[in-house]
N, C-alpha and C positions, 0 to 999 in steps of 0.2 A: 607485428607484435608477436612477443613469443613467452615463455616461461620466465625467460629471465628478465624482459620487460616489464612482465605483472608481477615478481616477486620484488623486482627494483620500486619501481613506484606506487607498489598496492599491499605491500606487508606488513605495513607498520600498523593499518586500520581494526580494531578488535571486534566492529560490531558490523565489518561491511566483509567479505570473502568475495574474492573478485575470479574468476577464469577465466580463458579467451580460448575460442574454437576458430582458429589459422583460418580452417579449408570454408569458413562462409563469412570470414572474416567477426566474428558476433563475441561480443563485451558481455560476459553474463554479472552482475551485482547479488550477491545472496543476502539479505539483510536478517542480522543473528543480535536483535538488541537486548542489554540486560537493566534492569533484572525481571523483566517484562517485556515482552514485544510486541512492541508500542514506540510510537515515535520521542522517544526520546532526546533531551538538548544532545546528548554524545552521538548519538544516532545520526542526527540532524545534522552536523558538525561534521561529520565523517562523508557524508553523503554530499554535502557542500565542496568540501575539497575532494572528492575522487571527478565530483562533476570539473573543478577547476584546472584539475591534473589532465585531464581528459582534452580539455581546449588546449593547453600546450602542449600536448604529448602529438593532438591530431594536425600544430605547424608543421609543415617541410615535408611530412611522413610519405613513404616511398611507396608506392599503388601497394603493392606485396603484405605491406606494415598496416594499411589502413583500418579504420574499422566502419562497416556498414550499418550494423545492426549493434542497439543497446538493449538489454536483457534483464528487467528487474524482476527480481523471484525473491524465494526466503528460505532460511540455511535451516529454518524451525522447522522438524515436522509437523505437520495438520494445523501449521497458522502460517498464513500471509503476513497479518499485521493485525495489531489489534484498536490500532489507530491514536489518537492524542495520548498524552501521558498524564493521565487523569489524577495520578497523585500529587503531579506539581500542581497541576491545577486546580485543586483542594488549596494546598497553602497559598497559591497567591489568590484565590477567591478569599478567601477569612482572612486576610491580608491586606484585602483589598489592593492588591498592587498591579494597578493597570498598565505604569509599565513594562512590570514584569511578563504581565498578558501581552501586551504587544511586540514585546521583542520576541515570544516563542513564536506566535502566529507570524509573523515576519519573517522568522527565521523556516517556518512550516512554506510561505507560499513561496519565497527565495528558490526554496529548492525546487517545488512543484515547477512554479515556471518554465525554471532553467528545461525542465522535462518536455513540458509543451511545446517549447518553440526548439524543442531538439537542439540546446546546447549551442544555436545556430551554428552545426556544422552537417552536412552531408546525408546522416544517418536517422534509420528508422528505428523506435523505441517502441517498446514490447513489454508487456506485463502476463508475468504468469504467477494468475492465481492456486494455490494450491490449497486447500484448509479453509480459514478463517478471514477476513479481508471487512473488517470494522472499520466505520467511520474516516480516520486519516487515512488507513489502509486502504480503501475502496477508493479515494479521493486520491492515492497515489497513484495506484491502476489505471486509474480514467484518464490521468494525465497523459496515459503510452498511447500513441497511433496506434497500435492494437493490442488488445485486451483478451488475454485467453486463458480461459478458468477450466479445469478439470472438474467431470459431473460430481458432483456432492460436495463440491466447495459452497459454500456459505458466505453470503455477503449482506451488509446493511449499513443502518446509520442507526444507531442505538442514542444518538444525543437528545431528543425529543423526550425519550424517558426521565432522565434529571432537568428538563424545563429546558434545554438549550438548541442550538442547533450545529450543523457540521460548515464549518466560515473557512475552512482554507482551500475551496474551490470547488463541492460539492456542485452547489447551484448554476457556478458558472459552467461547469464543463457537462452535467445532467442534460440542463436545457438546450445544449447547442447539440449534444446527442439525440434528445429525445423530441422533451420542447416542456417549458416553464411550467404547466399545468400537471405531467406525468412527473416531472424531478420532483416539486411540490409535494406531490402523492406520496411518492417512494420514501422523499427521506424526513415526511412526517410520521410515517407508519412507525418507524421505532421497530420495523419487520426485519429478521432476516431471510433473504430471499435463498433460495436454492439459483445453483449458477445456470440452469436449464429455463428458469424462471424469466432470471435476469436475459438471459440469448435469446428468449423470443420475446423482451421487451424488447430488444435492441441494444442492453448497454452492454453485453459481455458480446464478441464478436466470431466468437469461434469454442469449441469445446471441446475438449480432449477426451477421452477416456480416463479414468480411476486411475492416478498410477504411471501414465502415458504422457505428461504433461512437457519433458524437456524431448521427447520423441516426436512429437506435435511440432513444436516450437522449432524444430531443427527442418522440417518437414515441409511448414508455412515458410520456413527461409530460403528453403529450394524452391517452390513455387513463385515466392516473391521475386528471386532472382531470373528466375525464367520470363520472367512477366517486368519486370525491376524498371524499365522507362515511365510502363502506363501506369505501374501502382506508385510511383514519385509522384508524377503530373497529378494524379487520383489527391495524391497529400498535398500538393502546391494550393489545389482549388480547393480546397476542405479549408486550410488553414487562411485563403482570400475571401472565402464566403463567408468562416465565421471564426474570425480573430478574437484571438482573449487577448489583452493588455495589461500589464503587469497591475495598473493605478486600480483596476475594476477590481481585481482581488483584493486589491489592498485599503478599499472603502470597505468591502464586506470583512473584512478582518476587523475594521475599527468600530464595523456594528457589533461583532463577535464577541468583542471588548469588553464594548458598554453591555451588552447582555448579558454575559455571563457575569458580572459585578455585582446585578439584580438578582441572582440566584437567592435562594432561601437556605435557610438550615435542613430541609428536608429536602429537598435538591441534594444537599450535597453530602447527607448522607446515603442517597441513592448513589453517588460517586463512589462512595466506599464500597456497597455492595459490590458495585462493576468490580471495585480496584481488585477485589476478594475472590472473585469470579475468575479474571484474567492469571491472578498467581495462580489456580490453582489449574487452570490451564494449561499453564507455563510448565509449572510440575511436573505436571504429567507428559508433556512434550521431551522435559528435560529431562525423563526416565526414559524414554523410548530413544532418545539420542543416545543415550549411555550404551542402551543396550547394542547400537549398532554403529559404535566409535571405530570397533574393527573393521568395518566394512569398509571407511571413509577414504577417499584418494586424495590428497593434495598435493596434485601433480601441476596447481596452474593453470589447467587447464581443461576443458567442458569435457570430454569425454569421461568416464567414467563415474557419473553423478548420480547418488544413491537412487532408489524408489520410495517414494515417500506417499503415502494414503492420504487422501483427506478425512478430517476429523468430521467424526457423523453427529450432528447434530439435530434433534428433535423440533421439526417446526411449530411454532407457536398457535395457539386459538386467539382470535381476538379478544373472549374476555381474560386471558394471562398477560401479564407483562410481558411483552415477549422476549425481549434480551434476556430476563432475570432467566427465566425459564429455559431458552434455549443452551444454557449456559451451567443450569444445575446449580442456581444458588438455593440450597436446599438446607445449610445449617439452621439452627435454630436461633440463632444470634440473627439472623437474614429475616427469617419470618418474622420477630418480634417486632426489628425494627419496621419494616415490612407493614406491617398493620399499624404502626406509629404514624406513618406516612399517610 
């Protein structure tokens, strides 16, 4: 694969930025969704088909052309992801339209899967966190054979605060990392962890430096290749000891469903808080792009990929809400309702 490879079959996508690095053969995905970054239906859609491009692009392909390693990252400065896209899910909650719930969750672990069982072709999948990595966002991550966060990335499941929880794979893929009592823990806290935190739980696998994170990543893939028989065999038995199945997700989505249908009005205007939180996030991310639009390479290709900080965030005390708080919902329209709740 080369430039004109990923500019033939990966140009047309507005919310996915694709590169390819020849020399270790590695697929990087930058995901850039608007108007928030968050898994969005377009988001979703994009990411479904570059996965689908990917299984026919990798028939026939010639040693030289192949690709080893899959690379999901984010095009956003200091956010990963910020996970579900909470304002659709405001209207079809007061809507009540459960299948409109099912077909996003469906369309959320579609794609998740295709990631766990690696596309069924050849290749290792890699998550680099950089920033922010919320609820679906954290839930994408987990789904890569390995998981690697830069210090002061920030990670959780904030769905616990508006009375729900995280259904498109949280649980299943926590517990087979960890074990069902520590997932439990984690993604009822409604905590955002530091990625330092998270590494010596065990769910983040490796950590980069501030700043260091696609130099990491390039680095792990030397290594990998050097080692590339015993750490495959390493993947064959992880994925024979503890298989996920597509149907497993797909009941916990259907409790996903019915639960979030049970929401309250106070529920869901804790949704709006978030929604208010994340624009303003976005914002501020979307100014810090601006400023370094010059800088940007779109060559096609992994070399040349800016440095990007992770977004410092304030960790929470037990008695603050801690998303609201880590997150700087601090208008007074916030508080008001705030104490409503």
């Amino acid at each position: 694969m080369n430039y004109a490879a990923v500019k033939q079959n990966f140009s047309k996508y507005q919310q996915l930025d694709v590169r390819y690095d020849p020399d270790v053969h590695a697929l990087w995905y930058y995901m850039k969704a608007g108007p928030r970054p968050c898994f969005t239906v377009n988001l979703l859609n994009e990411i479904a088909s570059f996965q689908a491009s990917l299984k026919t692009m990798s028939t026939g392909k010639r040693d030289n052309d192949r690709i080893d390693f899959l690379v999901l990252a984010s095009g956003i400065p200091h956010i990963f992801n910020l996970g579900g896209d909470l304002d659709l899910f405001k209207s079809l909650i007061r809507n009540k339209d459960r299948d409109g719930l099912s077909q996003y969750a469906t369309l959320c672990i579609d794609v998740l899967y295709q990631n766990v069982v690696n596309l069924n072709l050849p290749v290792t999948t890699i998550g680099l966190v950089k920033g922010s990595a919320l609820g679906g966002g954290l839930e994408a991550a987990l789904s890569c054979d390995v998981l690697i966060a830069e210090k002061g990335a920030k990670m959780g499941f904030p769905e616990i605060l508006f009375n729900l929880f995280p259904g498109m794979g949280a649980y299943s893929l926590l517990a087979r990392k960890l074990d069902p009592v520590r997932a439990e823990k984690l993604i009822l806290s409604g905590k955002l962890y530091d990625a330092k935190e998270l590494y010596d739980m065990g769910v983040v696998d490796h950590l980069a430096d501030k700043g260091q994170g696609e130099k990491f990543v390039a680095e792990y893939i030397k290594r990998h290749n050097k080692f590339k028989n015993g750490f495959d065999g390493i993947r064959q038995v992880r994925e024979k000891i503890n298989p996920l199945d597509y149907q497993e997700l797909k009941e916990i989505t259907d409790i996903w469903v019915e639960t979030a249908l049970k929401l309250k009005d106070k529920d869901i205007r804790m949704m709006d808080r978030l929604v208010r939180s994340q624009d303003r996030l976005y914002q501020s991310a979307s100014s810090s792009e601006d400023r370094r639009a010059d800088e940007q390479h779109d060559d096609g290709n992994f070399p040349g990929v800016e440095r990007r900080d992770s977004l410092s965030i304030s960790m929470p005390t037990e008695k603050r809400r801690p998303y609201l708080h880590s997150v700087r919902v601090g208008s007074r329209k916030d508080k008001e309702e705030e104490k409503e709740s």
